[in-house]
C-alpha positions as CSV (number, residue, x, y, z in Angstrom):
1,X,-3.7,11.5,-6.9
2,X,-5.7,9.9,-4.4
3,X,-5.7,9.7,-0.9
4,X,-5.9,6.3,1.4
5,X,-9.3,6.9,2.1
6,X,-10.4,8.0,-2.0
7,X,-8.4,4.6,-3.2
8,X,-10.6,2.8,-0.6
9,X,-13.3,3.8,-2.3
10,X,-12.5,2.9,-5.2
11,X,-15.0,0.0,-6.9
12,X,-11.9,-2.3,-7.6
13,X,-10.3,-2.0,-3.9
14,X,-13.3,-2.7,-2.0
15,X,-13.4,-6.1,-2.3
16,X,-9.5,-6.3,-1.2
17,X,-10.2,-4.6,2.1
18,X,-12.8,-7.8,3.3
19,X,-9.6,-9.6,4.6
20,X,-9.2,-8.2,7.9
21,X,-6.2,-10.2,8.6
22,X,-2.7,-9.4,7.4
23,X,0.4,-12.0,7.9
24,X,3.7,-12.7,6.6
25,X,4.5,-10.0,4.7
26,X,6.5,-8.2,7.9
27,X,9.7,-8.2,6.0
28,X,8.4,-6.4,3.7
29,X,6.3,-4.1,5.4
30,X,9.3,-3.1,7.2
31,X,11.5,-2.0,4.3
32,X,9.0,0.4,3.0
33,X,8.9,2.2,6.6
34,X,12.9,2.2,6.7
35,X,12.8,3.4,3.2
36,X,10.2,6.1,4.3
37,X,12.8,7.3,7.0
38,X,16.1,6.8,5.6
39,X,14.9,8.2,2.1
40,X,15.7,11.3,0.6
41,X,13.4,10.5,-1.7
42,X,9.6,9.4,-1.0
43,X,8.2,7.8,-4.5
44,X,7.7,4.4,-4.9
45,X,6.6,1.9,-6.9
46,X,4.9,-1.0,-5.6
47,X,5.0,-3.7,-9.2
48,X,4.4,-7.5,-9.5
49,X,2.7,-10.2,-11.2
50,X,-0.9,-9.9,-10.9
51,X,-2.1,-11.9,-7.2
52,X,0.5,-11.9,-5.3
53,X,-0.6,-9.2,-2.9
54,X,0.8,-6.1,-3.7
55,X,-2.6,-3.9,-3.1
56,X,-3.1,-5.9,0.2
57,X,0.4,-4.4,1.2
58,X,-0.1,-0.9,0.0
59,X,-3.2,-0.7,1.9
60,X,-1.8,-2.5,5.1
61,X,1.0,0.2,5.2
62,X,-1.1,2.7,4.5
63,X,-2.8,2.2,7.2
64,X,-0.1,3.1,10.0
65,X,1.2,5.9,7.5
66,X,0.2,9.2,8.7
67,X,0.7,11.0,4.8
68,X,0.5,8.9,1.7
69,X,-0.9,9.3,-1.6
70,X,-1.6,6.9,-4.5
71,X,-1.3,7.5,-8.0
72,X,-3.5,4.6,-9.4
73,X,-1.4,3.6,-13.2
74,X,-4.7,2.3,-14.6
């Protein structure tokens, strides 16, 4: 398990984090928040097709997420 700030380290994240700009994934952004507050539960699993974003969001929200930790599955 890995915090934000270890999976930023990480050799294969570093190059994701040059984009300083994040746009048009709002709607989405905004279901993992509700689902952190209206949750019992507080697992989830972010899964796609390779390129389409998915560590770009992870990191974006993890940036205004005061406790999170990543569990890297390779």
């Amino acid at each position: 398990m890995l915090s934000l700030e270890e999976y930023c380290q990480r050799s294969d994240i570093k190059p994701v984090l040059k984009h300083e700009k994040f746009f048009g994934r709002q709607q989405e952004l905004n279901e993992l928040y509700d689902f952190l507050q209206t949750s019992a539960k507080k697992i989830m699993i972010i899964f796609g097709d390779g390129g389409v974003g998915k560590t770009r969001l992870i990191l974006q929200f993890g940036v205004h997420t005061t406790s999170m930790i990543l569990i890297p599955l390779k």
